[in-house]
DRENDRENNU-698323 format. One line per field, with one value per residue (C-alpha): residue in one letter; y, z, x. Coordinates in Angstrom, 2 decimals. Each point is the difference from the previous one (the first is absolute). Layout:
# DRENDRENNU-698323
resn = (A / ...)
py = (Y / ...)
pz = (Z / ...)
px = (X / ...)
***
This chain:
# DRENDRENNU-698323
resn = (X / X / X / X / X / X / X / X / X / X / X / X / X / X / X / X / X / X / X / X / X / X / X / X / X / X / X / X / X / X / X / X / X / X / X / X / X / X / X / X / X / X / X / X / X / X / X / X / X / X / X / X / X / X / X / X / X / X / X / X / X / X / X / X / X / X / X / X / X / X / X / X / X / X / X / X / X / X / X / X / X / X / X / X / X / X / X / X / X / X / X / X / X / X / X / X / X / X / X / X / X / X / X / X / X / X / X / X / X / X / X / X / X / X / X / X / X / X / X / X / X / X / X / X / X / X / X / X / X / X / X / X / X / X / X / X / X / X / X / X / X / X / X / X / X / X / X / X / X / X / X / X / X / X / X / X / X / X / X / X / X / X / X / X / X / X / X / X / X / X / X / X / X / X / X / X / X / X / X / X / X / X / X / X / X / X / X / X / X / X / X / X / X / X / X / X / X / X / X / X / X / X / X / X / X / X / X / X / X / X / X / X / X / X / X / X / X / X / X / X / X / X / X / X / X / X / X / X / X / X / X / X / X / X / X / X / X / X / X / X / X / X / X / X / X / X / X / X / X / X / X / X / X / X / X / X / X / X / X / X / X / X / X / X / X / X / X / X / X / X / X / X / X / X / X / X / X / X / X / X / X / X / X / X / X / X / X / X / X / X / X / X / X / X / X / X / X / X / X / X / X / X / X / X / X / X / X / X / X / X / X / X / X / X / X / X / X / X / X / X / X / X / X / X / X / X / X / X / X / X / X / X / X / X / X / X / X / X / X / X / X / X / X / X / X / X / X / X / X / X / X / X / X / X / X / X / X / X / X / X / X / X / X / X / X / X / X / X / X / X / X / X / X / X / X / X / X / X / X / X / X / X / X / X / X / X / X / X / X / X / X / X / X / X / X / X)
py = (-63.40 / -3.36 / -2.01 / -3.73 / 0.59 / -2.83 / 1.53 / -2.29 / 1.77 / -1.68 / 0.32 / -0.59 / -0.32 / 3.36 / 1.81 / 2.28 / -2.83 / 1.44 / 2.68 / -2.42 / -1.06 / 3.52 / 0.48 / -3.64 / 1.79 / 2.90 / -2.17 / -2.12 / 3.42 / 0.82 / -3.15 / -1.60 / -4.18 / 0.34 / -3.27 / -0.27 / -1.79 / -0.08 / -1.37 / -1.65 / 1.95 / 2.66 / -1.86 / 0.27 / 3.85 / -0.22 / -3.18 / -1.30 / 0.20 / 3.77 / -0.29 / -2.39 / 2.24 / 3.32 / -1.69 / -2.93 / -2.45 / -2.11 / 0.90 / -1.96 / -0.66 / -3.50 / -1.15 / -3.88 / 0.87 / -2.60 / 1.52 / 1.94 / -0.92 / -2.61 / 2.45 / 1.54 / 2.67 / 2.90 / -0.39 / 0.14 / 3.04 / 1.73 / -0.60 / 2.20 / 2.44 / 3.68 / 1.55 / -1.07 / 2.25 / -1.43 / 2.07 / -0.35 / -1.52 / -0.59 / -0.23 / -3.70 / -0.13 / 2.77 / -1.86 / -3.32 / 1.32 / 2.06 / -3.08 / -2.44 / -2.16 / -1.36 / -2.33 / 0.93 / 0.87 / 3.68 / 0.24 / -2.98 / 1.79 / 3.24 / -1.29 / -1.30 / 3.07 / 2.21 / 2.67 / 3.26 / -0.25 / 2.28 / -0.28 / 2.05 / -0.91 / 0.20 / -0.41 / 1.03 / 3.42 / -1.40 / -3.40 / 2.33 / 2.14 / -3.16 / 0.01 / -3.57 / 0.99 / 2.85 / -2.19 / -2.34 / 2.88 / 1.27 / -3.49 / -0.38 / 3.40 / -1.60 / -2.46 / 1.82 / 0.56 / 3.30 / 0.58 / 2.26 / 2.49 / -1.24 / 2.52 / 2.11 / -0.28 / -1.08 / -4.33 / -2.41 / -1.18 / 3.66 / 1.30 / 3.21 / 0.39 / -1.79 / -3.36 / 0.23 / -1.53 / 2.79 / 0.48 / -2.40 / 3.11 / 0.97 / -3.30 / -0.52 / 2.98 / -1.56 / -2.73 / 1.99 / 2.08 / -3.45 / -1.65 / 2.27 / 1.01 / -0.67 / 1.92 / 1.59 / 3.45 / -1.32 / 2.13 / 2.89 / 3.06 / 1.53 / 4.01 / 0.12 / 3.60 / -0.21 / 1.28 / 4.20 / 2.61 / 2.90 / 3.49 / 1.93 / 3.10 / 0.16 / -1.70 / -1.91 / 0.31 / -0.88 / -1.40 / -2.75 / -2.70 / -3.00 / -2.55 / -2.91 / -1.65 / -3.17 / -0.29 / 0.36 / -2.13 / -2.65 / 0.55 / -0.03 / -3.48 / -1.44 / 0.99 / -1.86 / -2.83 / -0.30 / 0.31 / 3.34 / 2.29 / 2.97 / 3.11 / 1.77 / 4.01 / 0.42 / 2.89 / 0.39 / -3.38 / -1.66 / -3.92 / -2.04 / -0.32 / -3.16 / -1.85 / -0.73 / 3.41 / 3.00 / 2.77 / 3.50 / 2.59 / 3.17 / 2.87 / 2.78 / 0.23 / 1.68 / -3.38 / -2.14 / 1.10 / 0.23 / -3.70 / -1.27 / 2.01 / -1.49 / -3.86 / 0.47 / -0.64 / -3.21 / -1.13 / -2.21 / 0.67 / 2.89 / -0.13 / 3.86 / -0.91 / 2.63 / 2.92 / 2.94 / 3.97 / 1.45 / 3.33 / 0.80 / 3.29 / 2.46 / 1.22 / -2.51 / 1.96 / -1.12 / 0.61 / -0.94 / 1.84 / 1.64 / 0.13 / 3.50 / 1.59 / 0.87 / -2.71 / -1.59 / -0.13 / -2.92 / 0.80 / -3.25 / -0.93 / -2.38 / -3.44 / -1.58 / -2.20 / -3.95 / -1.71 / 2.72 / -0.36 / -3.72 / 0.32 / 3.12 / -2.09 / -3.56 / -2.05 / -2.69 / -3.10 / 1.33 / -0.83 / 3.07 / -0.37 / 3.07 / 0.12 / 2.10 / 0.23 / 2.39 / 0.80 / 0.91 / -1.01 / -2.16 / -1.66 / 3.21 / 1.58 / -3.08 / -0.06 / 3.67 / -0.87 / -3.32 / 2.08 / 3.59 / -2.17 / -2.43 / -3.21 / -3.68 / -0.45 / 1.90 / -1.80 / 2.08 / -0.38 / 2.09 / 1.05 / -0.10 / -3.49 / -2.70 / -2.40 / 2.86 / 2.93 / 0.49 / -2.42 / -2.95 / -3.11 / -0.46 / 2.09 / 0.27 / 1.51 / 0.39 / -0.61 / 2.68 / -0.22 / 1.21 / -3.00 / -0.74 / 0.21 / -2.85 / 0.39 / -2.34 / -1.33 / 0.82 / -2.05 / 0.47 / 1.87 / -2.95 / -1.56 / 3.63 / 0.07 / -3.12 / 1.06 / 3.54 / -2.38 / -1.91 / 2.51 / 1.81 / -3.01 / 0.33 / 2.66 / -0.18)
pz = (22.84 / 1.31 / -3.27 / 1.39 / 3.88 / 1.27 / 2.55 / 2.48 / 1.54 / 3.02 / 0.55 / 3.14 / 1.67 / -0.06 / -1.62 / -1.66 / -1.60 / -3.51 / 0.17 / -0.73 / -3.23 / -1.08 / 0.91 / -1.91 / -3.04 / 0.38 / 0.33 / -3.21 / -1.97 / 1.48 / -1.37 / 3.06 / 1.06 / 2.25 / 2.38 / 2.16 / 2.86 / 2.21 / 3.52 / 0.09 / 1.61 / -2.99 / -2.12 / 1.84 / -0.98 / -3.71 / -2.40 / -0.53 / -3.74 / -0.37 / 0.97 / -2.80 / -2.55 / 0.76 / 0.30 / -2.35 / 2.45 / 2.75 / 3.28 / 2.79 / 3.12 / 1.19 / 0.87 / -1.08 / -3.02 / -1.98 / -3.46 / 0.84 / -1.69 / 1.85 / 1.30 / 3.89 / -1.66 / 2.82 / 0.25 / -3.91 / 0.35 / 2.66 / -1.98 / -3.12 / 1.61 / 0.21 / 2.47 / 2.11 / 0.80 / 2.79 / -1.32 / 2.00 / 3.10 / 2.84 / 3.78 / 0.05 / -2.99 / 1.65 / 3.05 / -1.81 / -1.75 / 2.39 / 2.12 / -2.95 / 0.06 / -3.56 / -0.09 / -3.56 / -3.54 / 0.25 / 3.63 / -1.07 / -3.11 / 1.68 / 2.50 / -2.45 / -1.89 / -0.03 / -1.67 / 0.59 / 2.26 / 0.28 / 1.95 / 0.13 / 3.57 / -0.52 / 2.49 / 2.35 / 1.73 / 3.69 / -1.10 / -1.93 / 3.12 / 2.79 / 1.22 / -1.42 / -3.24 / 0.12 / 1.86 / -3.35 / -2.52 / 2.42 / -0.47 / -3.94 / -0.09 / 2.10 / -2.18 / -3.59 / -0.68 / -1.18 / 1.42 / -1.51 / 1.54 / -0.21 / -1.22 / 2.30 / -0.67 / 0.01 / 0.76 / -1.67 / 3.31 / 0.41 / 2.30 / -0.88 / 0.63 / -1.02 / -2.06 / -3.12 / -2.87 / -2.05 / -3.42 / -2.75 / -1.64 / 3.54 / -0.03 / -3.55 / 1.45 / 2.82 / -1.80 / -3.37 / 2.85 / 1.40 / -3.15 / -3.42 / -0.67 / 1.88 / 3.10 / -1.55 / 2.06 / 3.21 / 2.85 / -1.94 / 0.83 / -3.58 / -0.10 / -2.79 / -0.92 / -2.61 / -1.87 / -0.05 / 1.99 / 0.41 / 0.39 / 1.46 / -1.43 / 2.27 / 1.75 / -3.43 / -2.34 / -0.35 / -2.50 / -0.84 / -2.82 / -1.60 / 1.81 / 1.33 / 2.09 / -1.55 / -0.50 / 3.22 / 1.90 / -2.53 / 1.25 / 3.78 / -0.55 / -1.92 / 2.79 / 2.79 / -1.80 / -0.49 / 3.85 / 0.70 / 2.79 / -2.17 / 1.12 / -2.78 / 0.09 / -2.09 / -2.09 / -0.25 / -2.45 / -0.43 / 0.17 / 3.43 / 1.38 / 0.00 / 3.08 / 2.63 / -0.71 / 2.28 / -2.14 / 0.63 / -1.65 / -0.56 / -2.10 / -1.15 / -1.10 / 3.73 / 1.65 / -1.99 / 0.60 / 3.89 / -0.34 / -2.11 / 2.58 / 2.27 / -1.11 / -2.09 / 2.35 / 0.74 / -3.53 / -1.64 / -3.74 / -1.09 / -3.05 / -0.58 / -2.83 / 1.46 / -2.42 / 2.64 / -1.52 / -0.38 / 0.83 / 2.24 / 0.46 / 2.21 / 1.22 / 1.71 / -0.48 / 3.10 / -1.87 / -3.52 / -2.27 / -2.20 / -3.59 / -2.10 / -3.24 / -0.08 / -0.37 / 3.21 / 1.09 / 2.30 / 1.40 / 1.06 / 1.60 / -0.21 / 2.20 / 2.18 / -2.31 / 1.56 / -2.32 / 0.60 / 3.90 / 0.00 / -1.93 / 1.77 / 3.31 / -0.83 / 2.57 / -1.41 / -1.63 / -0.98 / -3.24 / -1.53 / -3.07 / -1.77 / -3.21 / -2.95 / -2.18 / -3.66 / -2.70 / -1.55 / 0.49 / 2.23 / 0.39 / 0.40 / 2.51 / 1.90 / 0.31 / 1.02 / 2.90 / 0.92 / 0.32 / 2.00 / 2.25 / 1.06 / -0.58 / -1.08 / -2.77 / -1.92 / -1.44 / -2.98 / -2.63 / -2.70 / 0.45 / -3.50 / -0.82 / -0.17 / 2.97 / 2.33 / 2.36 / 2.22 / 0.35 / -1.46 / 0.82 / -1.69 / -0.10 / -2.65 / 2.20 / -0.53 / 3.81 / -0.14 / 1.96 / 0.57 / -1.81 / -2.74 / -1.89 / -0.24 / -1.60 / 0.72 / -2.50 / 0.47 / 3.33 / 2.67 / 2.65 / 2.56 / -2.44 / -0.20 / 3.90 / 0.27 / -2.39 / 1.73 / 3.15 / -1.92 / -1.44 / 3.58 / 1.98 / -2.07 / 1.82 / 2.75)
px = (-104.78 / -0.46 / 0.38 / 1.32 / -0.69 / -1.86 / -2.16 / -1.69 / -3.25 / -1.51 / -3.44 / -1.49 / -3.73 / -1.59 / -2.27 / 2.59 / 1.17 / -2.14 / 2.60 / 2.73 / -0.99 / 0.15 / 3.42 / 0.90 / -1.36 / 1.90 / 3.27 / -0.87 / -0.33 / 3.44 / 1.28 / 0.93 / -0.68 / -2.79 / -0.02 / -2.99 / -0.01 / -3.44 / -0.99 / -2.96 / -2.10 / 0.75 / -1.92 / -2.97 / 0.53 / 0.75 / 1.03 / 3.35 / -1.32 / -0.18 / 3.34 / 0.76 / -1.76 / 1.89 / 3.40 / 0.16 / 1.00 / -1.37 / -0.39 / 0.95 / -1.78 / 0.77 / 4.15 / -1.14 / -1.43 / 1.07 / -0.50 / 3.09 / 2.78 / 2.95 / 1.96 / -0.61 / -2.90 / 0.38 / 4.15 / 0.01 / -1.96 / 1.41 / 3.45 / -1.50 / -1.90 / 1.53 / -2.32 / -2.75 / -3.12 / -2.98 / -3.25 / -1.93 / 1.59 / -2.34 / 1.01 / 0.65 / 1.91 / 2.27 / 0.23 / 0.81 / 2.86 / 0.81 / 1.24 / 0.82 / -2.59 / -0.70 / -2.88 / -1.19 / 1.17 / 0.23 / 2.05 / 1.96 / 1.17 / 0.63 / 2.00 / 2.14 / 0.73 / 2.95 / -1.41 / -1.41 / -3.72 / -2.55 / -2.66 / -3.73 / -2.07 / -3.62 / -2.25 / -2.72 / 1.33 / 0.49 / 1.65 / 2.35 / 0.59 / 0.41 / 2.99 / 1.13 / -0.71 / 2.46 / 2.37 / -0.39 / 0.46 / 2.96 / 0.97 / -0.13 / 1.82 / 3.22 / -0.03 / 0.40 / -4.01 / -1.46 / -2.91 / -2.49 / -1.74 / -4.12 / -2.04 / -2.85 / -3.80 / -3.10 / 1.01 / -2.59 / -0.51 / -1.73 / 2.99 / 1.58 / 3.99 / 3.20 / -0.50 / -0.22 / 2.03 / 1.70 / -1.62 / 1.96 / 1.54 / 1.90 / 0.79 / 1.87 / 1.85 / 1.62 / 1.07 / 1.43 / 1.91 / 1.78 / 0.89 / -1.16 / 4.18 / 3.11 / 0.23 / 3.24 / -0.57 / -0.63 / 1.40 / 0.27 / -2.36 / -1.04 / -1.80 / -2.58 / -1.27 / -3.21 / -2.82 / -0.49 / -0.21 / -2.86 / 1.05 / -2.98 / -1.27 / -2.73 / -2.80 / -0.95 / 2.64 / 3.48 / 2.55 / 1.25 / 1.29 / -1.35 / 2.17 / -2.10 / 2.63 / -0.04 / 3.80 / 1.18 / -3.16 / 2.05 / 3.11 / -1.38 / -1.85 / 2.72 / 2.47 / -2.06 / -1.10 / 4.32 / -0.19 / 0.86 / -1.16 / -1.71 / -1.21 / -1.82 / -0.69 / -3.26 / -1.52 / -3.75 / -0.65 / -3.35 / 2.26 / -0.52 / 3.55 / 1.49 / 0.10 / 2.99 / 1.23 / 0.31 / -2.29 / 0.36 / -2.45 / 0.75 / -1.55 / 2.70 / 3.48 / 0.42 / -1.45 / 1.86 / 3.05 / 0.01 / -1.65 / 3.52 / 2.29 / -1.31 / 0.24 / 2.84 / 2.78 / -0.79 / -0.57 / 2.59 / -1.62 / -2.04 / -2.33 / -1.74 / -2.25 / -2.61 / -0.70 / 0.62 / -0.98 / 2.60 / -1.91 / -2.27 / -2.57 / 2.08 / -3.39 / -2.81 / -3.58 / -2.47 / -2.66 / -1.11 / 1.49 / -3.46 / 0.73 / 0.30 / -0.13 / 3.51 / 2.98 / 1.39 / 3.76 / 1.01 / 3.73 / 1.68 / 3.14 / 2.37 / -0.30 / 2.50 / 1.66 / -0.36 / 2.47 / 2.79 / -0.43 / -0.01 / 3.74 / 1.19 / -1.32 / 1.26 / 1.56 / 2.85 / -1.15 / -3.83 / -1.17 / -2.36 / -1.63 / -1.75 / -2.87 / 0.02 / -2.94 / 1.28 / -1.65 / 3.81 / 3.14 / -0.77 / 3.50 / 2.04 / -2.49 / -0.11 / 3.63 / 0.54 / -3.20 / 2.46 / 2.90 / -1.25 / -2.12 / 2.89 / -2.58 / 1.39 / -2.47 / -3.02 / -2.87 / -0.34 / -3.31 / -1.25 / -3.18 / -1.59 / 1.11 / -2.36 / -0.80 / 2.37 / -1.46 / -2.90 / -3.23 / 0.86 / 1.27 / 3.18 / 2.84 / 3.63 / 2.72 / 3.55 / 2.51 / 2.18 / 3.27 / 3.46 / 1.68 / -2.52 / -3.91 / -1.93 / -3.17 / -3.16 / -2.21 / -4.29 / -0.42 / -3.28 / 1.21 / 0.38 / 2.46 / 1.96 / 0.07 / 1.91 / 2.10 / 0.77 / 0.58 / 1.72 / 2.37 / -0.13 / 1.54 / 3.14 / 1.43 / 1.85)
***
């Protein structure tokens, strides 16, 4: 995802700075031009080489180095760079930039870039809380900076409370979010349903289907990292959410439903990838059910259908997109379900062909619409998301 961003990371004097180097890694493996520029006092903390090793080129620490090339080093840079991320940033490199003062090679860079900034304060607990450092993160933030939230803990200092750097993994998350895709969806609020539902029988049982949720986590992900506002109404799944979303868990067919009424008026696009029961046991036992000799009979009845609501319920200019997973005639069912439930588009995939279906990582679906079929080659499921977004934006 960042293949050709040049991403300058500024390093600055604390201990966290070892976390830093881990996060360079993890931008090399994503492909991206990782540009380290250190303060001095960081390399008391950890080398400018291990720097060098992990990214492949130097690091710079001093503005009048004078193996630099001819041109103005830290305006050249600036010039290239598509986002710039302080890990760790201590108080008085906070303050400094804060108030423009650029007396060395990383704050004169930074003040010359027009880019997206991020920022992550770490630093002893109190000097985090005084008042002028807030007034100098307040600061930063009037003046275009993200500022990340600093972790809580155990400091190395031997303080426990707010300070600490985020781990490197948090990290590459923030910046994927500002500059992974185009923000192409920004300002519109998207409703994500996901993963299954569980139908209790009793205190231990229940039923449910093999869905893992993995297709419409995708499509929830790929729609923030495109800058939408996502709200994403979650099944019982063992996958950690993706972050900068609004998650809402829920366990039945019952829960998920009131959870999609609910948020589905605002919601300018509406993606129900979720694999909902369509029955449910008409009778809840409160105790375990004990097992017999003779066969058992489970009566069920019929849930409240989501998909039909969300068309009967549609408010002018909403986009809703339904799934359909077949195991025969897949094409002719899927247009019937596009049709009775009054949807823009169904995401239609067979499930016994190869690389489609539950648990894996790649999906082969067909878009389904009013005007026309347009069948996708074998694609991992991120890929598919953007193009359901993709194919979703169309409509007006």
């Amino acid at each position: 995802m960042l293949k050709g961003k040049t991403i300058l990371l500024g390093v600055s004097g604390g201990i966290a700075a070892y976390k830093a180097a881990a996060l360079a890694s993890a931008l090399v493996k994503l492909r991206a031009n990782v540009e380290v520029v250190m303060t001095a006092n960081a390399t008391k903390f950890i080398t400018p080489l291990t720097f060098e090793q992990l990214t492949g080129r130097r690091t710079m620490v001093d503005t009048f180095d004078r193996n630099f090339s001819h041109q103005v080093e830290h305006i050249s840079l600036a010039t290239r760079t598509d986002l710039v991320i302080i890990a760790p940033a201590t108080a008085n490199i906070c303050a400094k930039i804060a108030h423009g003062i650029a007396d060395d090679m990383l704050t004169t860079t930074v003040l010359a870039c027009k880019c997206p900034k991020l920022i992550a304060p770490s630093m002893n607990t109190d000097m985090y809380q005084e008042p002028v450092t807030q007034d100098n993160l307040a600061t930063l933030r009037h003046y275009g900076w993200e500022v990340l939230e600093p972790a809580s803990g155990r400091l190395a200092c031997g303080a426990v409370g707010k300070g600490k750097l985020p781990e490197p993994e948090q990290l590459l998350q923030h910046i994927l979010r500002r500059i992974a895709l185009p923000h192409d969806l920004e300002g519109k609020k998207i409703l994500v349903t996901a993963g299954p539902t569980q139908e209790p029988l009793d205190p231990v049982r229940y039923l449910t289907n093999h869905s893992t949720g993995k297709m419409g986590y995708a499509i929830a992900r790929m729609a923030m990292l495109r800058g939408a506002d996502v709200t994403l109404v979650t099944g019982p799944t063992s996958i950690d959410p993706p972050p900068f979303i609004r998650v809402i868990p829920t366990v039945s067919a019952k829960d998920m439903f009131e959870a999609v009424a609910q948020h589905a008026p605002n919601a300018d696009m509406i993606f129900k990838a979720a694999a909902v029961a369509d029955y449910t046991p008409a009778h809840y036992c409160t105790e375990k059910m004990k097992k017999s000799d003779d066969d058992l009979s489970i009566p069920l009845e019929r849930t409240q259908d989501i998909l039909k609501y969300l068309g009967q319920t549609r408010r002018e200019g909403q986009v809703i997109c339904g799934f359909s997973m077949e195991t025969q005639n897949m094409e002719e069912n899927s247009r019937k379900k596009l049709l009775s439930k009054n949807v823009d588009m169904i995401c239609a995939n067979d499930l016994r062909q190869d690389g489609a279906g539950f648990g894996v990582d790649t999906n082969v679906i067909t878009l389904i619409t009013r005007q026309d079929t347009q069948q996708l080659p074998l694609l991992s499921k991120e890929d598919v998301a953007n193009a359901i977004l993709d194919r979703a934006s169309t409509f007006k």
